[in-house]
Steps between C-alpha positions, in 0.01 A plus 500: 500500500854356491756596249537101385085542502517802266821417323255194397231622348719744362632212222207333484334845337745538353485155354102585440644777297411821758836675534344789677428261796794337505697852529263634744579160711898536460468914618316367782755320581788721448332780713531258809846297355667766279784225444305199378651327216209309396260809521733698242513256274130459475452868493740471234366287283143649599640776367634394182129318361385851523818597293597750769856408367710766668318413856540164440902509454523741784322172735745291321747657610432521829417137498898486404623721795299259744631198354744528235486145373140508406468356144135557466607921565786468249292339237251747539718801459726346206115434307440872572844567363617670842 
């Protein structure tokens, strides 16, 4: 499948409110495209609805070294108090 495929369905679980999907669709990703934006920050927030907090911030982050004007990473990480 595509990364734009997975990346996808990814939201759209977790939308549907399945978070485990959604990360196991953004990893998928990132083990083929280790510097996808848009994969990190759905991991990310995948992350965060299962209040994996730290994991989440450290996605964030990277989100931030990939593109540093990302608001959606920044408002993220100032919610989480990072």
């Amino acid at each position: 499948m595509k990364p734009g495929e997975l990346l996808f369905r990814g939201e759209l679980a977790l939308r549907l409110g399945h978070p485990e999907y959604a990360a196991a669709a953004a990893r998928q990703v990132l083990a083929e495209l280790p510097g996808h934006v848009k994969a990190h920050g759905l991991l990310g927030q995948a992350l965060l609805d299962r209040d994996f907090l730290e994991e989440a911030a450290t996605e964030f982050r990277r989100v931030l070294e990939l593109d540093p004007e990302n608001v959606v990473a920044r408002s993220a990480l100032a919610k989480l108090g990072f």
